[in-house]
Residue, then its C-alpha position, 0 to 999 in steps of 0.5 A: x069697660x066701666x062700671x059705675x056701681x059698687x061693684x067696682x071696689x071688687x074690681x080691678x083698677x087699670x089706669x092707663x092712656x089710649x097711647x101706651x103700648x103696655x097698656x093695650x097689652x094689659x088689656x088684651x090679656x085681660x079680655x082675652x081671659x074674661x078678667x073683669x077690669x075698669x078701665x080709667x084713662x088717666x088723660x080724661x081724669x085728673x083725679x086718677x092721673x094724681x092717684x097714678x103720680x101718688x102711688x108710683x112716687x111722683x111717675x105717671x107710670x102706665x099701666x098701674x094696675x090696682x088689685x081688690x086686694x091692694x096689690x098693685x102691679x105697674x107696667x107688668x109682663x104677661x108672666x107678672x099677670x098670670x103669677x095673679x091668676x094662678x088658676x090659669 
C-alpha cells in the first residue's frame, strides 16, 4: 500500500524488505485491522534505506515503523503494536 499525496505525513511510515519475517508480520497485523500504512521497501529506495541505518544508529533493522506522532517502533511483537492502538 503506497500513497503518493500529502496524506502520507499523517500516515504510518513501514520501512521494511520483501524477505523479512518480522515484516510480513507487521503487515499482516496492519491489514488485518484496516491500519492505513506506506509500505517502503528499503531495498528499492536508497534514500530510506539511509533513513532506516539513521534512525537505528548505523542498523539497517527492519521493520522500523514510523508513527505520525514521531514515535518509532523497530521490529516490534504483536503486544508493542496493539499498546499503539489501544482502542483495540
Amino acid at each position: 500500500m503506497t500513497a503518493e499525496t500529502p496524506e502520507t505525513e499523517k500516515k504510518i511510515r513501514m520501512y521494511a524488505t520483501t524477505w523479512c519475517g518480522d515484516c510480513r508480520f507487521a503487515k499482516r497485523w496492519f491489514d488485518a485491522r484496516n491500519v492505513p500504512y506506506e509500505y517502503i521497501n528499503i531495498e528499492e529506495n536508497e534514500q530510506a534505506a539511509e533513513y532506516v541505518m539513521k534512525v537505528n544508529g548505523g542498523a539497517r533493522t527492519v521493520p522500523t515503523i514510523i508513527f505520525p506522532d514521531g514515535s518509532i517502533l523497530v521490529e516490534p511483537d504483536a503486544r508493542a503494536l496493539a499498546a499503539k492502538f489501544p482502542t483495540e
